[in-house]
Every structure is written in C-alpha cells, then in structure tokens.
C-alpha positions, 0 to 999 in steps of 0.5 A, a space after each residue: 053794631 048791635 042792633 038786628 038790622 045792622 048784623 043782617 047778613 047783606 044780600 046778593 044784590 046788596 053785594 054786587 051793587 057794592 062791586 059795581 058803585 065802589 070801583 065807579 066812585 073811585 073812577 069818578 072822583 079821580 083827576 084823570 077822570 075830570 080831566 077825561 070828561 074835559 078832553 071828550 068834551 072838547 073833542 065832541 064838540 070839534 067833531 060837531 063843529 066841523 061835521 054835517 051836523 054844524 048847523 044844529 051845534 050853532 042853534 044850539 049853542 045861540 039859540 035864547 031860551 027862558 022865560 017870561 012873566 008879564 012884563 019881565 022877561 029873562 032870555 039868553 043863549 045856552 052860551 051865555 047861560 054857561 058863560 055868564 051863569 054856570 061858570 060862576 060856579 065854576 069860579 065860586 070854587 076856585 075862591 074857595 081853593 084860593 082862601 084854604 090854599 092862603 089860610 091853611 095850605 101852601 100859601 099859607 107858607 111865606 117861603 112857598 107863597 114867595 116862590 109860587 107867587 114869582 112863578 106865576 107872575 113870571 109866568 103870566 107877564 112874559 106871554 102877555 108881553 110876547 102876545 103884545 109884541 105880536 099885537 102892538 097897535 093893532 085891534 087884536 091887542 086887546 087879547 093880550 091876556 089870552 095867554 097869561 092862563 093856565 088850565 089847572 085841570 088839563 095840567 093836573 090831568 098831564 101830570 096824573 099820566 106821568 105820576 110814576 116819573 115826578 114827585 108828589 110835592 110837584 102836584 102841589 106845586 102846580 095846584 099853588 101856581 095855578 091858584 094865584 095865576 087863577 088870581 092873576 086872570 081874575 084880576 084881569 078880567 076885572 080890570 081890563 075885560 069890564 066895558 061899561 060899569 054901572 056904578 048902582 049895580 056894582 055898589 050894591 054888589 058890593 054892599 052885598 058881599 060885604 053883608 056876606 062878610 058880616 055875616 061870617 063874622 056874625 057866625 051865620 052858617 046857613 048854606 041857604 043864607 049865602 046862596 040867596 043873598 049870593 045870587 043877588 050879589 051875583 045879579 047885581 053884578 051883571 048887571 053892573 057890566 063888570 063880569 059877574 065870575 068876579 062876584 063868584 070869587 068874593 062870595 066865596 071869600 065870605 064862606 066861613 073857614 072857622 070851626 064853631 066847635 074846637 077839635 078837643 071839645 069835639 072829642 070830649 063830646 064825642 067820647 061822651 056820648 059814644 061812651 054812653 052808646 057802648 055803657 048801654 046794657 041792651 043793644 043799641 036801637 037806633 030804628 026803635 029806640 028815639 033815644 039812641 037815635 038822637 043821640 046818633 044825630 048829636 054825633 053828627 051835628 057835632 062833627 058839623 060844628 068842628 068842620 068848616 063851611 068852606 071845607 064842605 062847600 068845596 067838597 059838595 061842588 069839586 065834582 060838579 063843577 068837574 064833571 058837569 060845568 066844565 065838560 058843558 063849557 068846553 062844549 059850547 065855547 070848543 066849537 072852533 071849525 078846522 081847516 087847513 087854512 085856519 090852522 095855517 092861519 094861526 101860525 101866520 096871524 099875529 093873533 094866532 103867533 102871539 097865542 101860540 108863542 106866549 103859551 109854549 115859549 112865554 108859560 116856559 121862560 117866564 115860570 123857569 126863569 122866574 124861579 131860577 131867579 128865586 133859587 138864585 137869590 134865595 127869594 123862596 124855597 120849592 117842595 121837598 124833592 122838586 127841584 128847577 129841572 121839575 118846575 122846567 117841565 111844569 113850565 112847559 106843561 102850564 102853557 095849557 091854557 084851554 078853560 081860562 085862555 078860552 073865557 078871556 078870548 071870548 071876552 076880549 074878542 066879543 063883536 070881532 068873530 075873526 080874531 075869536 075864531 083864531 084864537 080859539 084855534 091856537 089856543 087849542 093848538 098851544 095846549 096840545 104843544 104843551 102837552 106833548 112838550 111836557 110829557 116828552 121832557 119829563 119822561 127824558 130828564 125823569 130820574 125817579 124809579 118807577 114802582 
C-alpha cells in the first residue's frame, strides 16, 4: 500500500504477536487438533466419571437450568441442552458438508458417488445386522443402529497420524463415506428412534423449512433470516417428537449454494475498481479519503457476491462446532463409570458383543466386501492411488463410531440406564480396537515412502 499508515514499520510487540497467533492458528484449525480436544475431552470425563469427584459430574450434567418468565418457563439438564440444542449445530454442518459434497464434491461424481454409496451401505447393514443377531428378541434389540455409525472426526484424527503411509485421495475417501454413512444415521434417527409424533408441530416444521427453500429460491441471502425462521423450524421440531437434529440437516439444505455474481463478472468488477485505486495520482487513503474507502468496501461486497452462503456457513461453523460443541458433548455423554466388571460385561452381554463385534468385524467386512464387490463388477471407481488394500485398512479404521454410535445409544437406550451403560462402555472399547487395528495394518501393508 501507499498510504502512510500502511508503510509503517510494525513494532516490537506487533512482531511477537504475529509469532505467537500464526504458529496457534495454524495448530488450531489442524484435523488433529479437532480430534485432539474430542480425545482430551473423552479421557476428562472418564477421569471425572469414575474418580472422587463422580457426585459433582452427575450434578452437573442432570442438574435443569434456565429460566422463566411468568408463566413460561424453559427448563433442561446441560445434558439435554448439548444434546437437544447444541448438537443441532453440530448436524446443521454436516447438511452443509453433505449438500457441497453432492453439488460440487465427490459426490457429485456418478462413479465416485456409485462406490461411497455401496461402501457405506455395506458398511452400516452389516453391523447392524450382526448387532441384531446378538439381539434377536430381546429389548436391547432396539439399539441395533448403534453400530451402523462411524466418528469421521476420530477417523480423520487416525489417519492425520498416518498421512506419511497413505494416499492423499484416502482422506477423501473416508470424508464421502463418512458423509453418506452420516446420511444413513440420520435417516435412522428419524425413522426408527422418533416415539410419539405430533403431526401439528412436525407439519409446521415442515412448512418452515419449505419456506426456507422458497427463499433460497427467492434469492433472500441474509444469514439473520435463516437463523431466526431456523430456529422455530428447530422448535417446532422438538416439539413434534421427531429429533430436532433432523431439523438441523434440512435447514442446512435450504442455504443458498449459488453465487449472485458469476466469477467473470466478479473479475471485471474487481479489475475496475483496483485499476481505478492503482490510476490515482495521490496516494490511496483509505483512513482519510471516503472515496478510497468505499471503494475498498465495493471489493469486498463483490467478493461476497461471487461466494456462496453455504461456503461461508460452513467456514464460519467447522471450528466451532470442532472445538467447542463436540468437545462438550464428548464430555457430558463419555462419563461411563469403568470397572472390571463392566468391561467384562461388554464382552459377555449381547448388547455389549453385539456392539463390539458390529464395529470392528461388521465396519470391516460390510465396507471391504462391499467394494470388492463394486471393483468386481465395475459398479464404481476409487481415487487415484486408493486401491482395496487402502479401503481395507479404512474398513477398519471406521469401526470408530464414539459421537454418532454414542447419540443414537442414547436415544435408543432412554429409560433403560443398564443397556446404556454398556453400550457406552463398548462403544468406547470397539473404537479404541479400531483405532489400534487400523493404524497396525496400514503401517504393516503401507507401501508408500516416506518424505
């Protein structure tokens, strides 16, 4: 820049402000650090759970707080505040992911979308069928979708750790399964873990949503607009009876994916008036001169218009949701009191074999076999470099089911504080096998040099 204030020099604490917030913003916005805070909050709250303290994590965690004003009155546990509220967020973004991954991602390929797509199903039908196996006729039946999920960020966390040993189109990979196996557990939740509906509330749910999609439609892009028609969409939604993290996804489908202004226009525009800033015979002032200053504002309102709404959303909520709304979940639904006993138990209950076995040996043979299958009888194409011995390992490594494996527990298992405790106790167990499994037969069969 020409201006004064931009050539002057920066000072001593400007500069050792720069060294410390670079190197932490590059840590922050890492996968392995996102899946870090899940880990340390994890291990934080089976430390509490099962330390001195236990009597203060259960306050904590079942204790209602809010509010009331008059007659209303708006009360829940942080539990269900997390559960119920925050973790719609949580799947807000993962509509979002899902609707760029289909629009303009690897969804968006017919080959690759053929291929994630039987991956996935195989993936999820075959542990919920040896989950069901374990389970036939008995009341812990109902948790046989427990297993069908798969934590994309503790995947993506394992497989940050062993980038030096895989391809790059195997991140990829695992981002489109997890997305539509995301779709799947969503679909489940809806269907099968909804008890009493409320046809008024989920109509006007519904008609909310709609109204969303007319807008898009309309070209209404005002972030304020979504969020407030969102969260009566959202409200109606719970109150209908059908999980209101299902409101999340189809709001999230209604964010606008198009750009107003086409990115030769944008150029255009942009060359003009940056033409018209370099043409000027004084120095451009951009603190004294209001001129110069709109102007500078034109550019940025012209680079809004050639990005999307969704693009942004998605930006604006990855760390967020990362850092803040997962880490808080892990440490409020992760409290599973250990024992001998109980991890004995797992291995003995059916709902804890069922568990176990559907996450390691279900994850592994349902995504393995399905795209040997798919490669068998050309039904779909995997990246450049990934190859069946690549999506073995990923098999295995998906049997990581903490987040989404831990929410549908809790909703199947609601009222029945037995059947919860040991599956939360084998989920935990299933994902730490997967995880070792993984890491083990990627680093044995790994053929890639390292750099």
């Amino acid at each position: 820049m020409r201006s004064e204030q931009a050539a002057t020099p920066k000072n001593k604490l400007q500069r050792g402000l720069e060294n410390i917030h670079h190197p932490f913003s590059n840590f922050i916005r890492t996968q392995t650090t996102s899946s870090l805070f899940l880990l340390i909050a994890t291990i934080a709250a089976l430390w509490w759970a099962n330390s001195v303290y236990s009597a203060s994590y259960q306050n904590l965690i079942h204790t209602p707080i809010g509010f009331s004003v008059g007659e209303f009155e708006l009360r829940a546990s942080l539990k269900h505040i997390i559960n119920d509220g925050l973790m719609v967020i949580f799947f807000f973004l993962l509509g979002l992911e899902i609707k760029r991954e289909v629009l303009a991602g690897d969804l968006a390929q017919p080959e690759n979308r053929r291929m994630l797509i039987i991956c996935a199903v195989g993936g999820m039908v075959c542990p919920a069928v040896i989950y069901s196996l374990f389970n036939w006729s008995l009341d812990s039946q109902v948790g046989w979708g427990i297993p069908m999920a798969t934590d994309a960020a503790f995947a993506l966390g394992v497989l940050a750790i062993l980038r030096k040993h895989i391809p790059v189109g195997l991140l990829a990979f695992i981002v489109g399964l997890a997305i539509v196996d995301d779709i799947g557990a969503i679909l489940v939740i809806a269907l099968f873990y909804t008890q009493e509906v409320s046809l008024i509330y989920l109509s006007s749910a519904f008609a909310l949503i709609a109204f969303l999609a007319l807008a898009n439609y309309a070209g209404v892009r005002q972030p304020i607009f979504y969020i407030i028609v969102g969260i009566a969409a959202w409200w109606a939604m719970l109150k209908s009876g059908v999980h209101p993290t299902v409101a999340g996804v189809a709001i999230a489908l209604t964010v606008p994916a198009r750009a107003k202004l086409a990115s030769g226009k944008f150029l255009d525009k942009e060359e003009s008036l940056i033409t018209s800033l370099q043409n000027k015979t004084k120095e451009v002032d951009v603190l004294g001169s209001k001129r110069d200053h709109e102007k500078l504002l034109k550019v940025r309102a012209y680079a809004e218009l050639a990005g999307t709404p969704l693009r942004r959303w998605e930006d604006a909520l990855d760390l967020p949701v990362a850092l803040f709304i997962l880490p808080l979940f892990a440490l409020c639904n992760a409290g599973v009191v250990f024992s001998a006993s109980s991890i004995t138990e797992s291995f003995l209950q059916p709902t804890g074999l069922g568990i176990i076995t559907g996450l390691v040996l279900g994850k592994f043979i349902g995504i393995s076999g399905a795209c040997w299958l798919g490669l068998r009888y050309k039904f779909g194409s995997l990246p450049n470099e990934v190859t069946l011995k690549h999506v073995i390992g990923i098999s295995l490594i998906a049997g990581i089911g903490f987040t989404m494996s831990t929410f549908i527990a809790a909703l199947g298992f609601d009222g029945q504080p037995e059947h919860l405790q040991t599956a939360k106790t084998s989920i935990l167990i299933a994902s730490l096998l997967s995880a070792i499994l993984g890491i083990i037969y990627i680093r044995v069969t790994s053929t890639k040099n390292v750099k």
